[in-house]
N, C-alpha and C positions, 0 to 999 in steps of 0.2 A: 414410555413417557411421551404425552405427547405438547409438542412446543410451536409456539406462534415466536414467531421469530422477523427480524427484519433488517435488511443493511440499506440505511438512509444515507444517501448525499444528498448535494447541490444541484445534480442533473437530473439521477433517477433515483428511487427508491424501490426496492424489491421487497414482497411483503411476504410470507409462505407460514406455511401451517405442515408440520413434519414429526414422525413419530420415531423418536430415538429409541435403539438396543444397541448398550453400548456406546460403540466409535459408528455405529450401521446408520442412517438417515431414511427413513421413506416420506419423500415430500408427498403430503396429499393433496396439498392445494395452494400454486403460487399465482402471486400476479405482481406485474412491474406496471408503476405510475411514473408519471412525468413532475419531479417535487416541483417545478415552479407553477403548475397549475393548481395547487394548493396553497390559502392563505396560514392553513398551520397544521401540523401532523395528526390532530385529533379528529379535522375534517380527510384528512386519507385513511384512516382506518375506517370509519364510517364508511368510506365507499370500499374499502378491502370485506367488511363483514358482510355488505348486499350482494358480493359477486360470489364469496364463500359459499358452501352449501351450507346448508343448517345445520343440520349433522354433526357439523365436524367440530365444530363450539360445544358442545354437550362438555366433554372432559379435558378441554385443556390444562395441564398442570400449574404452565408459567409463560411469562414473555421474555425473552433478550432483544435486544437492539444495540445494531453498533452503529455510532454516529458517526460521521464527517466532522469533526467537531470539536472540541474538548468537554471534559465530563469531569464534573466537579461534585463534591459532597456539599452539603448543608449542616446546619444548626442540627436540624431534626432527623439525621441520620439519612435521610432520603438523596440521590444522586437528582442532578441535574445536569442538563448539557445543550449545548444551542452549536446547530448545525451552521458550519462558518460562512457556505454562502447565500446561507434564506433567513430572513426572519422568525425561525421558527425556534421557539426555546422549548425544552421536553424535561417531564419532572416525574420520578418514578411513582409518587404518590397518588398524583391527577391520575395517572395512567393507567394504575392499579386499580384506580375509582370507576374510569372509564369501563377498562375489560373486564371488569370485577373480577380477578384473580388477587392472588395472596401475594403474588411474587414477581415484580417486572424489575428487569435487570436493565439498566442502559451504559454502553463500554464504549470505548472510543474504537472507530472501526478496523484499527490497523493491530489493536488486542482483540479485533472478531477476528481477523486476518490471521493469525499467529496462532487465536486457538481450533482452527479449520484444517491445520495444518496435520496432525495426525491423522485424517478421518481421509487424507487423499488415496487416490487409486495410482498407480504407476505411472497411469495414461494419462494423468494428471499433472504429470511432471514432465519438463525437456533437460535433459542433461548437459551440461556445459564440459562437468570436469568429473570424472570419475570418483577419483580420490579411494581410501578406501572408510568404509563407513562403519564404526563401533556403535556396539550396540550400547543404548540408554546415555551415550555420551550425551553434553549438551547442541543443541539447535541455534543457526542463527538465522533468524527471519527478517531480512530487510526490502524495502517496497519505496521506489521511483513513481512518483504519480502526480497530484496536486502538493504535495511535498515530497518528504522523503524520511516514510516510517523504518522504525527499528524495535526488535523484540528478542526475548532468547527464549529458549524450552529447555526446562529444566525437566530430568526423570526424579520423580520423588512420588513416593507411596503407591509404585507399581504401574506409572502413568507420566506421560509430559504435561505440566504445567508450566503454564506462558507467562511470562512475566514482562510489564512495557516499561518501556524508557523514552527519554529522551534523543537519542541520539544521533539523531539527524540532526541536532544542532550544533553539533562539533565543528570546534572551527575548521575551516578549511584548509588543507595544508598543499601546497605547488608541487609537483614534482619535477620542472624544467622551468625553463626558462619562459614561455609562452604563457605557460599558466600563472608563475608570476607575474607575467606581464597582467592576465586575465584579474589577478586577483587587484591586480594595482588600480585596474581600470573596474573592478566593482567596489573597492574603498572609497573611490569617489561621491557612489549611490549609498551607501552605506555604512554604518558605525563599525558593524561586527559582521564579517563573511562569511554564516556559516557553509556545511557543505550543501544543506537544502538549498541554497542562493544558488546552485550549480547544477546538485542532481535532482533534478523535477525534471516538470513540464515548463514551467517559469525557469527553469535551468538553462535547459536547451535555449529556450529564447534568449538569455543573456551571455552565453556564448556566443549566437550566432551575432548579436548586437554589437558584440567586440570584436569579432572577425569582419562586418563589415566597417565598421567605424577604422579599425586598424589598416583596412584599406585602401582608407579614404572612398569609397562605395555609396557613402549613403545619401548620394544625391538620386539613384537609380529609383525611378516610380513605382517597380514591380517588387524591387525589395523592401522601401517604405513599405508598401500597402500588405505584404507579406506579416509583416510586423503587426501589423494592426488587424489582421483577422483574428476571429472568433476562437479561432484554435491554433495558434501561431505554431504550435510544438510537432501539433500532427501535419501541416501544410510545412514545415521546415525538413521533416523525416519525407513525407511524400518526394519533397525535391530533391530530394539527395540519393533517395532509391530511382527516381528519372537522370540521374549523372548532374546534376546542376554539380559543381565545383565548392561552391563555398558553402552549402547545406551540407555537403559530406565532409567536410572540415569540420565545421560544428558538431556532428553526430561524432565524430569519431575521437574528439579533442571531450564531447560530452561522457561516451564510453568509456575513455580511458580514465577521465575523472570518478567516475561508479566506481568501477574495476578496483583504483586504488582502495576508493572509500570504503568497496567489501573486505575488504586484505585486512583493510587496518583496523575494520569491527571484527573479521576473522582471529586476530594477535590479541585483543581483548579479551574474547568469550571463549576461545580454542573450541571452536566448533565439528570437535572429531562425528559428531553426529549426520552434518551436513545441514549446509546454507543453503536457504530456501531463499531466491532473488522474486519476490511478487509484485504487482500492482500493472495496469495495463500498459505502460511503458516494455515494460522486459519482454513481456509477452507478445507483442510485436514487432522485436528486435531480435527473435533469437540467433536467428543465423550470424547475424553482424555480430552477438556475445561472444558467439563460439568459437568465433574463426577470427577476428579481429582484438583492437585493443582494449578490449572489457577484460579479457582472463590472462592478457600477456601485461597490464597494469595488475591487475590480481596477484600473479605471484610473481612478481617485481620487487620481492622484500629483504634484497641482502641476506643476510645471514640466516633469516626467518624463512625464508625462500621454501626451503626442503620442508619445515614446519605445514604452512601453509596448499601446498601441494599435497599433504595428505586426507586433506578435507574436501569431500563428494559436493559438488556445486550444480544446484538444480534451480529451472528456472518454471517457477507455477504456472499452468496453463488453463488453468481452471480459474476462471474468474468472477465467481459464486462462493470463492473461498471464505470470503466472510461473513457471510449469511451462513455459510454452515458451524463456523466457528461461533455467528450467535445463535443457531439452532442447538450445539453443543454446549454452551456454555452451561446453561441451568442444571446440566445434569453432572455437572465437574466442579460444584460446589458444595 
């Protein structure tokens, strides 16, 4: 079967044309755009189909797309969804009209994320925690990034199917003292804490915000301007891997916050399968997962403790994952 497939964000958009057997993938032709040099996603496929060979459009089956986004139904049975940081809104109907196929699918990219998850190679994975892994048990797939996705994999009808939630939006619960303080000093910005207020990219930064303010620090012009970069989360982790003092407080006070919040979707879904930690945050972290307090917050769960410890805890390295989860999807429905 063969699948045009694509995983759109805010920054970049990946476009590929791939021929599934199976869980198997043969990409035959990908290309990565810059989405803000587009004024809307119909003029990026246009330029995805002139770089295409000819060829390869002859037989396509179907489209998937995972968005950056939320993905909503309509009246007329067709999805909709508008990527959260471009103007661009995407409608499976137009779409269908555009590529003239029967069948384009659009999913929120962190359900491309989840369902990419089967199709990986070993070498695709970093191992955090062993654990021991039952077969067809269920999956937890959680991902640190511009938010903070959640999914579970369930085995039914001789295959995992993904199924998305909510769940990064669970309130946020302290486990010491500091953290309450942390939490006290984000009630002030806000109504309701969830744990995405914490584990992001936007996370990192509002611990690190409360570690300097806590300091009384924030008169310092290098930490200001620190704060107000383009990428505040990767410039905070940069300086904490160079020894800065107060960026490794925050990564570490941040890790230890994940760590919990995987524990406590782990006591949810009993993920004897094993938890899949994704998104480019983890994948850039992993030695600090491994050996630090990301997995000693992990299974920090009292009684549940022993429970928890027997679930395999792997960290995606492959970050194509959900382009291949909307490469896979058409053929998993």
């Amino acid at each position: 079967m063969k699948v045009l497939a694509g995983d759109i964000g805010g920054t970049k958009t990946l476009i590929q044309v791939a021929e599934v057997r199976g869980s198997e993938v043969e990409v035959l032709h990908r290309s990565r755009f810059t989405s803000q040099d587009y004024e809307d996603f119909a003029a990026l496929l246009r330029d995805y189909h002139e770089q295409m060979p000819a060829e390869l459009g002859n037989d396509i089956s179907s489209a998937c797309f995972g968005i950056a986004g939320p993905v909503h139904g309509s009246e007329q049975g067709t999805r909709r969804a508008r990527v959260t940081n471009l103007p661009w809104e995407l409608d499976e109907a137009r779409l269908q009209s555009q590529l003239q196929l029967s069948r384009v699918d659009l999913i929120n990219d962190f359900y491309a994320t989840a369902c990419g998850i089967e199709a990986l190679r070993a070498d695709d994975l970093a191992e955090l925690h062993p654990g021991t892994a039952q077969t067809k048990a269920p999956r937890l797939v959680v991902g640190a990034g511009t938010g903070l996705g959640v999914a579970q994999l369930m085995w039914c009808d001789g295959r995992y199917r993904a199924f998305p939630s909510e769940g990064g939006h669970i309130h946020f619960a302290p486990t010491d003292n500091e953290q309450t303080a942390l939490l006290d000093h984000m009630k002030a910005r806000y109504d309701r804490v969830s744990n995405e207020r914490l584990v992001s990219g936007d996370g990192l930064v509002n611990i690190y915000r409360f570690l300097l303010q806590r300091g009384h620090r924030g008169d310092e012009p290098q930490r200001a301007a620190l704060l107000e970069s383009a990428d505040a989360a990767a410039a905070i982790s940069e300086q904490a891997r160079g020894g800065d003092n107060l960026a490794q407080q925050a990564l570490s006070m941040f890790l230890a916050i994940y760590g919990a919040v995987v524990g406590d979707l782990a006591l949810v879904s009993l993920p004897y399968g094993g938890i899949y930690v994704a998104g480019g945050i983890a994948a850039k972290l992993v030695a600090e997962m491994r050996d630090g307090p990301f997995m000693a917050a992990y299974g920090k769960k009292g009684r549940m403790s022993p429970l928890v410890e027997q679930m395999p805890v792997y960290v995606v390295m492959n970050q194509d994952v959900g382009l291949l989860g909307a490469t896979l999807f058409p053929t998993r429905i």
